[in-house]
C-alpha positions as CSV (number, residue, x, y, z in Angstrom):
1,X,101.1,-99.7,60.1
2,X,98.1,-98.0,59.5
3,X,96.3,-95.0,60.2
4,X,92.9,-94.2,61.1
5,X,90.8,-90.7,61.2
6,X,87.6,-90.6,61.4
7,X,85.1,-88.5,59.0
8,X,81.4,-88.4,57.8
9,X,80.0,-88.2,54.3
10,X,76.3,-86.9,53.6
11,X,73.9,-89.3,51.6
12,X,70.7,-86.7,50.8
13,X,70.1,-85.8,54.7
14,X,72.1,-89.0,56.3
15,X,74.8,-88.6,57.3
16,X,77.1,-91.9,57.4
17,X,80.6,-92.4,59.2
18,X,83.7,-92.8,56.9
19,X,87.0,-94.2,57.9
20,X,89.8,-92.8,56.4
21,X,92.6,-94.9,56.9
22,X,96.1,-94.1,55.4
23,X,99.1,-96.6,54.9
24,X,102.2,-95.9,53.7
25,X,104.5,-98.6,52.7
26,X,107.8,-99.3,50.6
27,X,107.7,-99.8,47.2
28,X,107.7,-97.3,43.6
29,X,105.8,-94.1,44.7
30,X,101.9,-94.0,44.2
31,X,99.4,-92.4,45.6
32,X,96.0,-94.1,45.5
33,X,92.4,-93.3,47.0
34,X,90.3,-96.1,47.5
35,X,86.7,-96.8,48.5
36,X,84.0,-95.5,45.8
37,X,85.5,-91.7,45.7
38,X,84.6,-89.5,43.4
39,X,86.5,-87.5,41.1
40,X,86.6,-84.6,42.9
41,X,87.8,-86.6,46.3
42,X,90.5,-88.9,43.9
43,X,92.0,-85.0,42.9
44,X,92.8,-84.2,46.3
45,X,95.8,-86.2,46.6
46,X,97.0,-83.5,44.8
47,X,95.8,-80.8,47.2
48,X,97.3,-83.1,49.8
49,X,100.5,-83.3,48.3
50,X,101.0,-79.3,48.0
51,X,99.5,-78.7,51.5
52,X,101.7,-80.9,52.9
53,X,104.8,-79.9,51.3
54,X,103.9,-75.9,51.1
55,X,103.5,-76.2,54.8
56,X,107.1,-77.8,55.7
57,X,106.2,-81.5,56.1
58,X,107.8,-84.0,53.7
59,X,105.6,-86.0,51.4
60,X,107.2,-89.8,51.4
61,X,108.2,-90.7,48.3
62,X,106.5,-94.4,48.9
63,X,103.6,-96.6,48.3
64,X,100.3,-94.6,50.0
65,X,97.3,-95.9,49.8
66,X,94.2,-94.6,51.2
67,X,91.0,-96.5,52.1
68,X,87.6,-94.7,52.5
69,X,85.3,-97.2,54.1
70,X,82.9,-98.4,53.6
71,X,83.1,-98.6,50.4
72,X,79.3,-99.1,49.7
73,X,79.2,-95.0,49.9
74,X,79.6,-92.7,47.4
75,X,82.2,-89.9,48.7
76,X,80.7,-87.1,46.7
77,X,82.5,-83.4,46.7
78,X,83.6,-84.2,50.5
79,X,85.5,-81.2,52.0
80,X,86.3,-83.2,54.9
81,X,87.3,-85.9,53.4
82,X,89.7,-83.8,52.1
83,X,91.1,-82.3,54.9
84,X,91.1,-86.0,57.2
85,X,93.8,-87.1,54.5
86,X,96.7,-84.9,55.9
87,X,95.4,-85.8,59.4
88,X,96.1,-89.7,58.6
89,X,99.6,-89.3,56.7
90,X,100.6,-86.7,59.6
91,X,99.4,-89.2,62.0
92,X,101.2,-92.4,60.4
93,X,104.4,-90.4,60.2
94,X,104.5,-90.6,64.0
């Protein structure tokens, strides 16, 4: 199952809709970002991980992937990016 949220990333003065989608599935635990992020979006899944926990919600201990499309976009420095990523694993724990 997957989960969808919906974000937008700046290009100069465009601004360009992102899909964040979030899956979590069985396997060794991993967290990977997907989708041309940069490195400040790929160290959010640490940010995630804290907020998440410090905030009383369990982090899975599972395969999550998360896919920023398209992935013709640079994600650059992306504060909402960052905060969409909660939303989806929040979402997909339904």
């Amino acid at each position: 199952m997957l989960a969808k949220v919906l974000s937008a990333a700046l290009v100069g003065i465009d601004a360009h809709l992102i899909d964040v989608e979030v899956d979590i599935a069985g396997g060794l635990p991993q967290f990977s970002v997907v989708g041309l992020p940069d490195a400040t979006v790929r160290e959010s899944r640490d940010r995630v991980r804290s907020a998440l926990k410090n905030t009383g919600f369990h982090f899975p201990a599972k395969k999550i992937t998360v896919n920023l499309a398209p992935a013709g976009i640079q994600k650059r420095r992306d504060r909402a990016l960052t905060w969409r990523l909660p939303l989806g694993f929040l979402w997909r724990k339904k």
